[in-house]
C-alpha positions as MATLAB code, in Angstrom:
seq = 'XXXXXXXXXXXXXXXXXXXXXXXXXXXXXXXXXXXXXXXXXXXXXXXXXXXXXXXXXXXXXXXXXXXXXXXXXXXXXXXXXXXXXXXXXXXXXXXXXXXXXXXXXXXXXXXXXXXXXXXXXXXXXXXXX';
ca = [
       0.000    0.000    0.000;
       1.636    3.082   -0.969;
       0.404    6.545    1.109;
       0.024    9.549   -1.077;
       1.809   12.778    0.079;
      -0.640   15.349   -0.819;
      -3.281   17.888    1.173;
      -6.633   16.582    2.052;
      -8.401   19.682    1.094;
      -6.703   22.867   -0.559;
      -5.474   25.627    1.898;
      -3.396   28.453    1.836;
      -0.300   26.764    0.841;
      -1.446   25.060   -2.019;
      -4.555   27.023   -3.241;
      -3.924   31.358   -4.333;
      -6.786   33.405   -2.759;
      -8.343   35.147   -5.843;
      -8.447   39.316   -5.510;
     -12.098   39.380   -4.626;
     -11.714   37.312   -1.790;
      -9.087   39.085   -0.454;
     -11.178   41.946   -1.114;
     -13.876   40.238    1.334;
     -11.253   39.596    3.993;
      -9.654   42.766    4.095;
     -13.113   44.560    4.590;
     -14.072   42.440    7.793;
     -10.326   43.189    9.075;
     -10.560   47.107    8.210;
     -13.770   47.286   10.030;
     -11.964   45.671   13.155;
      -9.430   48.145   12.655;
     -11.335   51.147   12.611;
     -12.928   49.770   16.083;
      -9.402   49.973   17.160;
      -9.125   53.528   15.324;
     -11.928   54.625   16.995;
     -10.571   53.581   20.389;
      -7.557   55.637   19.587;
      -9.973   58.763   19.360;
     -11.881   58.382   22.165;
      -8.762   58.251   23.875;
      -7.489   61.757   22.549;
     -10.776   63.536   22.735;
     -10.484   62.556   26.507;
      -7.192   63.727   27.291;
      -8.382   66.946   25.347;
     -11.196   67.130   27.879;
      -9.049   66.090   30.901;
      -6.596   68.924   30.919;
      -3.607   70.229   28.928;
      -0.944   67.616   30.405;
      -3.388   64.354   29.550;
      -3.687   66.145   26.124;
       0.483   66.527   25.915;
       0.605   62.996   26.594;
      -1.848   61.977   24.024;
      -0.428   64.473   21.369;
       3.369   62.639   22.765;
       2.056   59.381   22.434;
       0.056   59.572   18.861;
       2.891   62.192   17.320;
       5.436   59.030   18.068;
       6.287   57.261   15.104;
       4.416   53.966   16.242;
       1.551   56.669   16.629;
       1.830   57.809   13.588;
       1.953   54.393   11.780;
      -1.105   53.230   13.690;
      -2.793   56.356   12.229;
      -1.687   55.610    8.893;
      -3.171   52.173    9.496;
      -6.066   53.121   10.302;
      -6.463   55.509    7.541;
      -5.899   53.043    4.980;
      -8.383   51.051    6.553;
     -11.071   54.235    6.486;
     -10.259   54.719    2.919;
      -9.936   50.740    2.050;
     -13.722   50.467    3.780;
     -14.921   53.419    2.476;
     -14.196   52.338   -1.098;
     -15.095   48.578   -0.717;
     -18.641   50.190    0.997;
     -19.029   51.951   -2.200;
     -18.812   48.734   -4.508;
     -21.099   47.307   -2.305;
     -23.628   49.935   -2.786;
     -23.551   49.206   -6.399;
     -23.843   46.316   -5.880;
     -27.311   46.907   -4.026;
     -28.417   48.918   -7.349;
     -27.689   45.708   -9.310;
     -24.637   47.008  -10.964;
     -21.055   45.052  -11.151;
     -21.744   41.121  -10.385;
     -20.463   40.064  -13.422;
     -16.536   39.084  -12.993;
     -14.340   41.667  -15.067;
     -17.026   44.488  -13.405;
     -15.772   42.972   -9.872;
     -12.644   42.684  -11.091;
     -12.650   46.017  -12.267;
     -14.388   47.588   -9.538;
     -11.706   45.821   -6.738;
      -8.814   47.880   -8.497;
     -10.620   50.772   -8.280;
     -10.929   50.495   -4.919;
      -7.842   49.549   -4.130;
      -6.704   52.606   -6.391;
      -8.659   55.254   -4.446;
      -7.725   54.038   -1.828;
      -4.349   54.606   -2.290;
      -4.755   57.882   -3.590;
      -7.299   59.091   -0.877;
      -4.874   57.833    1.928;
      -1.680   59.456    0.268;
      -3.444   62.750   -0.669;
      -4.785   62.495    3.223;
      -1.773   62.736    4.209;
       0.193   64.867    2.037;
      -2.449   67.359    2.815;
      -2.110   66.927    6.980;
       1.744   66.524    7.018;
       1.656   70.097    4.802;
      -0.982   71.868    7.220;
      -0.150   70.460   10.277;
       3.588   70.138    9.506;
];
């Protein structure tokens, strides 16, 4: 009896996750993340609200640059969901099910939401800078 060396069932290994799957996955996670986000928020309005020294510390602790790339984070993931929300609105109206629309409509996305997160903070860095 010879035993065959091969998965049971595909996984992630063998079998490539096609874009709009991805596309699925990454919307659950970015709406996780903008929990998270939000958390972040609530935390700064608070210190705002507490007193100027809570609000230093917030300011210290978000200005960092592990604050900063959580904010960038978390803007990607407002943009990303934002953008992904918008397919599935059009969706909704009946428009985009067939594949090279979803296709098409998943670069797009991904597209703006590059360019919304980049011109974000281009824009921020040059006001706020």
């Amino acid at each position: 009896m010879t035993t065959r060396n091969r998965p049971l069932s595909p996984h992630l290994q063998v079998y490539r996750l096609p874009l709009l799957a991805l596309m699925s996955i990454t919307h659950r996670i970015t709406g996780v993340g903008l929990v998270v986000g939000l958390l972040a928020l609530t935390y700064w309005l608070g210190a705002a609200a507490y007193g100027p020294e809570a609000f230093a510390r917030a300011q210290a602790v978000l200005g960092s640059p592990l604050g900063l790339l959580l904010l960038f984070g978390w803007t990607v993931a407002l943009f990303f969901h934002l953008a992904h929300g918008i397919r599935h609105l059009l969706w909704e109206a009946g428009w985009g099910f067939e594949l090279p629309q979803a296709y098409a409509s998943a670069r797009v996305a991904l597209i703006a939401t590059a360019a919304l997160t980049l011109l974000t903070w281009i824009i921020g860095l040059s006001v706020g800078g």
